[in-house]
LOZA-283465 format. One record per atom (N, C-alpha, C): x, y, z. Coordinates in steps of 0.1 Angstrom, whole numbers, padded with zeros to 4 digits, always signed. Example, Ala and Ser with C-alpha at 12.3 -4.5 7.8 and 13.67 -1.06 7.14 Angstrom:
<atoms>
+0132-0057+0078+0123-0045+0078+0132-0033+0078+0128-0022+0071+0137-0011+0071+0129+0000+0079
</atoms>
This chain:
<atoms>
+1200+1270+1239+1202+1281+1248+1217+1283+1249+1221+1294+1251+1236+1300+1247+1241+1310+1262+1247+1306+1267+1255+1315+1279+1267+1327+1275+1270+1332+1270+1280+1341+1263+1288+1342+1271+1304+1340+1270+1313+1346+1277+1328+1347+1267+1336+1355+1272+1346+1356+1264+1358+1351+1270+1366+1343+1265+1377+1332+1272+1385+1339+1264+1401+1346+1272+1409+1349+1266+1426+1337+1262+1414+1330+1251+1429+1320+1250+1433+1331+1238+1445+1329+1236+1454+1334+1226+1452+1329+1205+1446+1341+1201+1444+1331+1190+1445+1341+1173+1455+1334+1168+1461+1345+1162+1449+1348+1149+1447+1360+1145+1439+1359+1134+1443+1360+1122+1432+1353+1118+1435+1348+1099+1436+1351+1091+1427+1371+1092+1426+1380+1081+1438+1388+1084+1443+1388+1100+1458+1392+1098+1466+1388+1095+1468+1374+1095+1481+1365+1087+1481+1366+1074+1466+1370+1069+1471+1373+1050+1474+1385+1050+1475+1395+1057+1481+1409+1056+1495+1407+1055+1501+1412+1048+1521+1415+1046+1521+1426+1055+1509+1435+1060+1514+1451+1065+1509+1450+1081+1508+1439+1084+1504+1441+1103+1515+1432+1107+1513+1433+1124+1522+1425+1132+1515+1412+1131+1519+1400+1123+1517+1385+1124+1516+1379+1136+1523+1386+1149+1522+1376+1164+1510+1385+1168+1502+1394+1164+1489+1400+1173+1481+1385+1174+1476+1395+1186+1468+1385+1192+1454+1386+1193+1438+1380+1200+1430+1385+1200+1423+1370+1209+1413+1376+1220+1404+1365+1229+1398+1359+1216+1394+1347+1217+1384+1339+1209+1371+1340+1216+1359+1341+1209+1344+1347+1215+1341+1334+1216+1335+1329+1230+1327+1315+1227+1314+1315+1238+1307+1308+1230+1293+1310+1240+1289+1289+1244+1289+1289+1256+1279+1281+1263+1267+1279+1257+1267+1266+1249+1255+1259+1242+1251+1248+1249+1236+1251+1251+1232+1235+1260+1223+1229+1247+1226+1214+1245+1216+1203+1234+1209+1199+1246+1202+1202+1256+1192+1189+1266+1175+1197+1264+1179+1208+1255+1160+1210+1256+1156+1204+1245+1143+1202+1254+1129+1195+1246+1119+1198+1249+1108+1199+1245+1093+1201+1246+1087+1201+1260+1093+1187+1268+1089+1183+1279+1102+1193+1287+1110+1195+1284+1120+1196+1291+1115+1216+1297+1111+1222+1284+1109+1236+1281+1097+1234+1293+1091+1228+1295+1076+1229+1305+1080+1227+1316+1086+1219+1317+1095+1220+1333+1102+1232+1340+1107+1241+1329+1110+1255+1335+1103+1262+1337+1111+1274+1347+1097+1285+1353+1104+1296+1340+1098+1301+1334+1101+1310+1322+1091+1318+1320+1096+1333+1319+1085+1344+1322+1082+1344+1300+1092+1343+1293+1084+1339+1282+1091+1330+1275+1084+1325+1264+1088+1313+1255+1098+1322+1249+1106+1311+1243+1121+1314+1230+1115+1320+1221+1121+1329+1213+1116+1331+1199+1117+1321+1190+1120+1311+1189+1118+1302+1179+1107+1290+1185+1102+1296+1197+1090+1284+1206+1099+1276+1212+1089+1265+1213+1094+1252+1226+1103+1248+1215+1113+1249+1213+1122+1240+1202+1130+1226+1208+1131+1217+1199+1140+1210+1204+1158+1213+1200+1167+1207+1209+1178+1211+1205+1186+1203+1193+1181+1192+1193+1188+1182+1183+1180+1184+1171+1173+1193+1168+1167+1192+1157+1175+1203+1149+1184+1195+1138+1194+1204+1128+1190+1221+1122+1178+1221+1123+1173+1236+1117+1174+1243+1131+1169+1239+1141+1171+1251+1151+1190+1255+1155+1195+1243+1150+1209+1248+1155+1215+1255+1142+1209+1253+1135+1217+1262+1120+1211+1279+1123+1198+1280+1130+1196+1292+1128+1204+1300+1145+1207+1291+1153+1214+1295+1163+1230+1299+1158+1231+1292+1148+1244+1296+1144+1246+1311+1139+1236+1309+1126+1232+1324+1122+1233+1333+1131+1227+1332+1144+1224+1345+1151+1237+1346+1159+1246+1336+1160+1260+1334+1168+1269+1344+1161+1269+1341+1147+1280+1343+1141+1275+1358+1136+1265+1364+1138+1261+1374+1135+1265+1383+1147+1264+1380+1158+1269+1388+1171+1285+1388+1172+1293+1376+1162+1305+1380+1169+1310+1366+1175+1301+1353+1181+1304+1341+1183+1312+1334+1172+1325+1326+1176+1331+1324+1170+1330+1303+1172+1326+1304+1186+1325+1290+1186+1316+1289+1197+1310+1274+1199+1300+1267+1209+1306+1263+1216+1303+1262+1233+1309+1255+1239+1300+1243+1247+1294+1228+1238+1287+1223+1237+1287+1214+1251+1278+1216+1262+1278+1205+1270+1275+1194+1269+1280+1184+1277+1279+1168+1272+1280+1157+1282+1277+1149+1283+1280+1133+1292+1279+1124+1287+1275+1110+1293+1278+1096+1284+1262+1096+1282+1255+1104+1286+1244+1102+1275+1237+1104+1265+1242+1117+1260+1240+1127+1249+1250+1126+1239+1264+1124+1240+1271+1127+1229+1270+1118+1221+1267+1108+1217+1262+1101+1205+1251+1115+1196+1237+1112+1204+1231+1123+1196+1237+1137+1193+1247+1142+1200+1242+1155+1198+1253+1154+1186+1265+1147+1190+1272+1144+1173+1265+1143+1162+1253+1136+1160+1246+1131+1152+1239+1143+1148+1237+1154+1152+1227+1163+1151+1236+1173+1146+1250+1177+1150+1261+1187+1144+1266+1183+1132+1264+1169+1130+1268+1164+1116+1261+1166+1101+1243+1171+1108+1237+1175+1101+1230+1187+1098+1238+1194+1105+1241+1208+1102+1247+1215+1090+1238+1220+1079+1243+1226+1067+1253+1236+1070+1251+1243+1079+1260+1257+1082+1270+1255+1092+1276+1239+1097+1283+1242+1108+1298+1248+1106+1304+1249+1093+1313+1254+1090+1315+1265+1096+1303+1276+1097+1304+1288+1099+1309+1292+1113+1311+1278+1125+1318+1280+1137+1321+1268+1141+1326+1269+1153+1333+1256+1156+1329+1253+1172+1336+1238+1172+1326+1232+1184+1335+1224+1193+1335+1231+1205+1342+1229+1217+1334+1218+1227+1336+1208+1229+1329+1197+1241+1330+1205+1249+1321+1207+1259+1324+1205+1274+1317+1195+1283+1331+1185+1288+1325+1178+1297+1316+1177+1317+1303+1176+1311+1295+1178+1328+1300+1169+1330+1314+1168+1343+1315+1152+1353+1307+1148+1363+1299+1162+1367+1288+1158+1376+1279+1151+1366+1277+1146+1359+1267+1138+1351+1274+1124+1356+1286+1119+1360+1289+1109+1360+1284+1096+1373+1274+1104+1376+1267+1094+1387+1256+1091+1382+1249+1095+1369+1239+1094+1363+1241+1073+1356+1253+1075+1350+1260+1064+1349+1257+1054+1358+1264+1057+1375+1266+1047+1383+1265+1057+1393+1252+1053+1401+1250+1060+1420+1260+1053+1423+1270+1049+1422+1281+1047+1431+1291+1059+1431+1297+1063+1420+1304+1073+1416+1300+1082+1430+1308+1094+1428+1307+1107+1438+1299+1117+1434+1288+1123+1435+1279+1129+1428+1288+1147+1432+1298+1149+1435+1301+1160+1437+1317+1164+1433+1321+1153+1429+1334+1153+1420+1340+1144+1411+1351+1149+1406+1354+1131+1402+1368+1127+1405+1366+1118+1413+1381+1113+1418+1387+1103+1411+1398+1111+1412+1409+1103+1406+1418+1087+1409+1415+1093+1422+1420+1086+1429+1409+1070+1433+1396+1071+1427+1389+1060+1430+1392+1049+1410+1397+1041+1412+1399+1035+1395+1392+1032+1391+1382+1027+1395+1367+1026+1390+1362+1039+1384+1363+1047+1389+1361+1065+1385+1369+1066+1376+1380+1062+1376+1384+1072+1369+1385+1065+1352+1384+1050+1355+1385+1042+1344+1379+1042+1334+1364+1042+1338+1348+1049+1337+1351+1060+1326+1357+1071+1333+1358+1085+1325+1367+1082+1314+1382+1076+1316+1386+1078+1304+1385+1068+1292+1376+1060+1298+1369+1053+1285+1360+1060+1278+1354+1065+1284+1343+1079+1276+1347+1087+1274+1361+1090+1278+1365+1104+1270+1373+1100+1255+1379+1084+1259+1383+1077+1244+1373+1079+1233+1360+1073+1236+1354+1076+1227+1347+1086+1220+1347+1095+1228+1341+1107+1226+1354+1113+1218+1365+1110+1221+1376+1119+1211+1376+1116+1195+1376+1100+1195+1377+1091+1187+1365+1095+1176+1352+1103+1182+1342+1104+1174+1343+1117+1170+1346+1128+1177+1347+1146+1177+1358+1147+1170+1373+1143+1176+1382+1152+1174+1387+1152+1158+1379+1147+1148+1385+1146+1134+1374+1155+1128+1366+1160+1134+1356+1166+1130+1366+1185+1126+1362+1187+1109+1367+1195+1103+1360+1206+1116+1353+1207+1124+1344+1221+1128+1348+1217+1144+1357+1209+1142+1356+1207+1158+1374+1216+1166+1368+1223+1175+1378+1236+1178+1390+1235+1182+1402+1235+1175+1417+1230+1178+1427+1246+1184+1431+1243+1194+1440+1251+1198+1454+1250+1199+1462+1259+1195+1477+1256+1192+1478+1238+1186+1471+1239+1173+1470+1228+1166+1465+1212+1179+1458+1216+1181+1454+1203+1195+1440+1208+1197+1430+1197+1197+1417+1198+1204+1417+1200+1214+1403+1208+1216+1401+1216+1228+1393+1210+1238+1393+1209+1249+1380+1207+1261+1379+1209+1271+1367+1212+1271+1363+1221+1286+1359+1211+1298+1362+1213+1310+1363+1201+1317+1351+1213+1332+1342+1202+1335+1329+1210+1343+1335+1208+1360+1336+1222+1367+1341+1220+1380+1353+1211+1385+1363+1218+1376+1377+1211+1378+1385+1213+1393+1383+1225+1400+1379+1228+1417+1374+1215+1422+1366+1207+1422+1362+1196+1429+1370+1188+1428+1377+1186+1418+1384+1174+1412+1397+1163+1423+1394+1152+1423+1401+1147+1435+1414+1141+1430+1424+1145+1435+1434+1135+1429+1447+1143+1421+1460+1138+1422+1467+1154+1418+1468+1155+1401+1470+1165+1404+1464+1171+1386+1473+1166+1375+1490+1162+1379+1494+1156+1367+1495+1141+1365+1486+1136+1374+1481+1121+1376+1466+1118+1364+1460+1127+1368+1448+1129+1355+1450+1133+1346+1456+1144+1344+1462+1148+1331+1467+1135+1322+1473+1129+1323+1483+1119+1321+1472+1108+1313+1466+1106+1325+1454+1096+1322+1446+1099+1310+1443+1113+1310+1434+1117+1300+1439+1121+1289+1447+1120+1288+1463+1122+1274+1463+1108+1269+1465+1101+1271+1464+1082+1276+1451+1082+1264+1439+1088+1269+1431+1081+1269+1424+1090+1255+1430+1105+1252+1424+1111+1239+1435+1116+1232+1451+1112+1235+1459+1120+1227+1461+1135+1235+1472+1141+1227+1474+1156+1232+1464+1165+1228+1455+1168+1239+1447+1176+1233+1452+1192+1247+1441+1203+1238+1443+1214+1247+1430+1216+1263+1435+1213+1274+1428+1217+1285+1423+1231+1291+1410+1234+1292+1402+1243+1300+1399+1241+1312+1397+1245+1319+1389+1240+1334+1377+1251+1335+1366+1246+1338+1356+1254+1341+1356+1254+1357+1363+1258+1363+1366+1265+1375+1354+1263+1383
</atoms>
């Protein structure tokens, strides 16, 4: 399932950098659409849905439904996924983009749900994530180590001003001051480029 929105990062294009006859600093929004991997069969029956997908109850990790989602991505104009994730899913859903014949055709942006992070541990704060608790926040950037360690070498995986990208879920909640986490999360994946899903 795909949420469409257009994020105006800065991103220069490629068919105009081989042009000698345009302005080389033009600029242009990058199209990216909100991809969820958590449907499943069981998962599709649990919603109230007035009708089925056109491809049916699909599952998400199954490689042919995400190749033909690409197709229809890249056919409207989508340039990249903006893949949701937590410490429970990104093993699979890595495993499932890796076997993707067509993923070349776009590129793939994590975004991390932090509200997932009490799924982990009912202790956590089921309404933000604080920084300021070290157990919390230790937690996170051990999972964000590895989640970089596994994504960010990935030829399809979406680099901004030469630096991986990620989307970070209800950064508004977030406890703790911002160049205190930042820091941490630099620490813990290298320089990468920051979103906030607001």
């Amino acid at each position: 399932s795909a949420h469409v929105s257009t994020v105006h990062i800065p991103i220069v294009d490629e068919l105009e950098i081989d042009s000698e006859s345009v302005d080389k600093t033009k600029q242009r929004p990058l199209v990216m659409a909100y991809y969820y991997m958590w449907y499943t069969e069981d998962y599709w029956h649990r919603l109230k849905r007035r009708e089925d997908p056109l491809m049916g109850l699909y599952a998400s990790l199954d490689p042919n439904v995400v190749e033909q989602h690409i197709e229809w991505a890249v056919a409207h104009g989508i340039e990249a996924f903006v893949v949701s994730f937590d410490q429970r899913n990104y093993r699979s859903i890595h495993a499932t983009l890796s076997n993707v014949s067509n993923i070349d055709k776009i590129r793939i942006i994590l975004h991390y749900e932090t509200m997932g992070i009490q799924e982990a541990d009912p202790a956590f704060s089921a309404t933000s994530l604080d920084w300021n608790d070290e157990r919390n926040a230790q937690y996170v950037c051990d999972l964000l180590r590895k989640v970089s360690d596994l994504y960010f070498s990935e030829p399809w995986y979406l680099r901004i001003e030469d630096r991986p990208a990620m989307v970070f879920y209800i950064t508004r909640q977030w406890k703790g001051t911002q160049h205190v986490h930042m820091n941490r999360m630099r620490a813990a994946m290298g320089d990468f480029y920051s979103i906030g899903d607001h």
